[in-house]
C-alpha positions as CSV (number, residue, x, y, z in Angstrom):
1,X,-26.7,-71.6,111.9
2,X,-27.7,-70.8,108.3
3,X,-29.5,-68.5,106.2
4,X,-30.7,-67.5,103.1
5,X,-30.9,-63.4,102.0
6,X,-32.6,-62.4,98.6
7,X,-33.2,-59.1,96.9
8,X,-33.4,-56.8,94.1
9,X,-31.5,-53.7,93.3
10,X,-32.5,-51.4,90.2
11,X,-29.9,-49.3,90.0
12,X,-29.6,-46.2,87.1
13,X,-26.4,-47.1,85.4
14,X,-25.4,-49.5,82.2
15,X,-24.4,-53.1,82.9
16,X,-20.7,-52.9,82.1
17,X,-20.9,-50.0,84.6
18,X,-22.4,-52.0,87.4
19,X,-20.1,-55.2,86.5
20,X,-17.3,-52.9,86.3
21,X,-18.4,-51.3,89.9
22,X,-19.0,-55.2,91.6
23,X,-15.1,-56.0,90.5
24,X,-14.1,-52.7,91.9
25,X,-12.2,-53.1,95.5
26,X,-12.4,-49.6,96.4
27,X,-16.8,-49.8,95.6
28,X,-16.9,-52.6,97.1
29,X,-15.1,-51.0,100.8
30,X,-16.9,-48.0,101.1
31,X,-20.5,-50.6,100.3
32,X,-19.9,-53.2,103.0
33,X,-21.1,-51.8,106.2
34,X,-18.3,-52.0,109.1
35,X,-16.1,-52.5,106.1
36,X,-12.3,-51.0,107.9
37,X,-10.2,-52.5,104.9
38,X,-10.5,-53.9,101.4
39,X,-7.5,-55.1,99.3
40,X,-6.9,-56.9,96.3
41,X,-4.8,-59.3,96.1
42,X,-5.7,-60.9,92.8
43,X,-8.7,-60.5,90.6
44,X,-10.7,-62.9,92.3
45,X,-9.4,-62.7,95.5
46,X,-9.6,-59.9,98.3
47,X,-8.5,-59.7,102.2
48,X,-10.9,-58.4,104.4
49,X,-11.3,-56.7,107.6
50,X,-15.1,-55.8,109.0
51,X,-15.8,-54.5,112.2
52,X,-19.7,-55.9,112.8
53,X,-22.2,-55.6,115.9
54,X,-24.6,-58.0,116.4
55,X,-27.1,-57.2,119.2
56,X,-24.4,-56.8,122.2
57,X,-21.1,-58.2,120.3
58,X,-19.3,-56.1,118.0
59,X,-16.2,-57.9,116.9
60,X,-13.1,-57.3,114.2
61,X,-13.6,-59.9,111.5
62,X,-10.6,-60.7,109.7
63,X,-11.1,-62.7,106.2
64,X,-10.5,-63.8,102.6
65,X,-13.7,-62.3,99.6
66,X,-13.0,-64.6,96.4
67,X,-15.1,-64.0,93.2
68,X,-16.1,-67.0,91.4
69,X,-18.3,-68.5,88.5
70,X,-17.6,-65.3,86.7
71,X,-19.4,-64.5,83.5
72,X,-19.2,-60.9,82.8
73,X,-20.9,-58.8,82.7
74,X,-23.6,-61.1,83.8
75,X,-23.2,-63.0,86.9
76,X,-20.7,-63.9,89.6
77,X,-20.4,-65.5,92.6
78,X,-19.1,-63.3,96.2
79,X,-17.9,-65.8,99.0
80,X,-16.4,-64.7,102.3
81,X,-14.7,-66.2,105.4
82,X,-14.2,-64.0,108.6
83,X,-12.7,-65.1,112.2
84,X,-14.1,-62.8,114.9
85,X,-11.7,-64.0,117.7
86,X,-13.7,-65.1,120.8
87,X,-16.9,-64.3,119.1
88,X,-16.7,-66.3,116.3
89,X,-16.3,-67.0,112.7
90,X,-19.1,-65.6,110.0
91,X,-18.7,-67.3,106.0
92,X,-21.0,-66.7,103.3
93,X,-21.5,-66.2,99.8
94,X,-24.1,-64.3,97.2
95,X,-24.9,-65.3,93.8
96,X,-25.2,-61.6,91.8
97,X,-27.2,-61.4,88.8
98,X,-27.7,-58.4,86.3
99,X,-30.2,-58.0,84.1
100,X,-30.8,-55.0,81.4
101,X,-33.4,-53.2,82.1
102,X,-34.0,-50.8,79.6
103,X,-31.1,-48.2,78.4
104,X,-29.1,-47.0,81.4
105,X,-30.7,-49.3,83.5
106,X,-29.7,-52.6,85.5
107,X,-32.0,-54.8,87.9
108,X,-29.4,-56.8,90.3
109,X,-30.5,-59.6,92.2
110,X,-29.1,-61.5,94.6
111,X,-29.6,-64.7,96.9
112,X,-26.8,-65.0,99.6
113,X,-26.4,-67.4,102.0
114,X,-24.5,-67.0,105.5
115,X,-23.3,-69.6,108.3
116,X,-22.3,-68.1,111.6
117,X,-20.7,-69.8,114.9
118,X,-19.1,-68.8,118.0
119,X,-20.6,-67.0,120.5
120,X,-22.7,-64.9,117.8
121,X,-24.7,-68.0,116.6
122,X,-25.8,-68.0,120.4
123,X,-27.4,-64.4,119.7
124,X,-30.8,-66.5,118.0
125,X,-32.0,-66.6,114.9
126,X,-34.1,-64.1,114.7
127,X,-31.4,-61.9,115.7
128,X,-29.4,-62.7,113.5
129,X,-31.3,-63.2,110.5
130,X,-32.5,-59.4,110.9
131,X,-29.1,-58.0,111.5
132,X,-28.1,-60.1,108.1
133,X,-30.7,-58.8,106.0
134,X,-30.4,-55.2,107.2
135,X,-26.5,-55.7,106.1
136,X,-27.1,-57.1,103.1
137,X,-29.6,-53.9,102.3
138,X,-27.2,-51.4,103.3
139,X,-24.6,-53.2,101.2
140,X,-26.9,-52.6,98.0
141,X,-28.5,-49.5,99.0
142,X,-25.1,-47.7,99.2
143,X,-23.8,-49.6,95.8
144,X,-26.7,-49.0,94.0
145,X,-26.1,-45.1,95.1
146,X,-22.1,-44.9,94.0
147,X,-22.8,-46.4,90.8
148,X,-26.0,-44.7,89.9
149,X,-24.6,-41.2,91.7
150,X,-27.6,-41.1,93.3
């Protein structure tokens, strides 16, 4: 099952700061919800351990985050893979714009797109397409606030 997320961030803080704070390992932990651990083992390349619930399964995901198509302080592409045991494997990926917008100002956008299987793709759609966009808000919503410091 796949889907497709998109959204806008304005977030008070100067590009570099944002780019700066989308590369950062430690930003990114304490953004992604369910996020227990976050470490880098290149700079493209991150492992990954989330701890989701979707409706009545809450499993440990254990994965790989590799940043790609990098063109600071611009654009980049986030891509994840997670194995969830028995309830199955979640992958996805986001391309991440940012755009000026005025001084001290950034507009971020994003379109992600997620695949799940297992027992979680069982869940429905609708389930699962509302859990992913409620993520993918938190995720922003708390970036936005440790880079603006809001």
């Amino acid at each position: 099952m796949s889907l497709v997320i998109e959204g806008e961030e304005r977030i008070s803080a100067p590009i570099h700061k944002v780019w700066e704070a989308l590369n950062d390992a430690e930003v990114l932990r304490a953004s992604i919800p369910g996020c227990q651990s976050l470490e880098k083992k290149s700079d493209s390349e991150l492992a990954a351990t989330v701890v989701l619930k979707i409706g009545p399964i809450k499993a440990t995901f254990a994965g790989e985050v590799t940043l790609a198509n990098l063109n600071p302080p611009h654009s980049y592409t986030i891509s994840g893979e997670g194995k969830g045991g028995v309830a199955g494997f979640a992958k996805g990926g986001a391309d991440v714009k940012l755009a000026e917008d005025g001084p001290g100002k950034t507009v971020l956008t994003y379109e992600a797109k997620a695949d799940v299987g297992g027992k979680i793709a069982q869940l429905g759609s609708r389930l699962i397409q509302s859990t992913s966009k409620k993520l993918a808000g938190q995720f922003f919503a708390t970036f936005n606030e440790k880079v603006s410091g809001g």
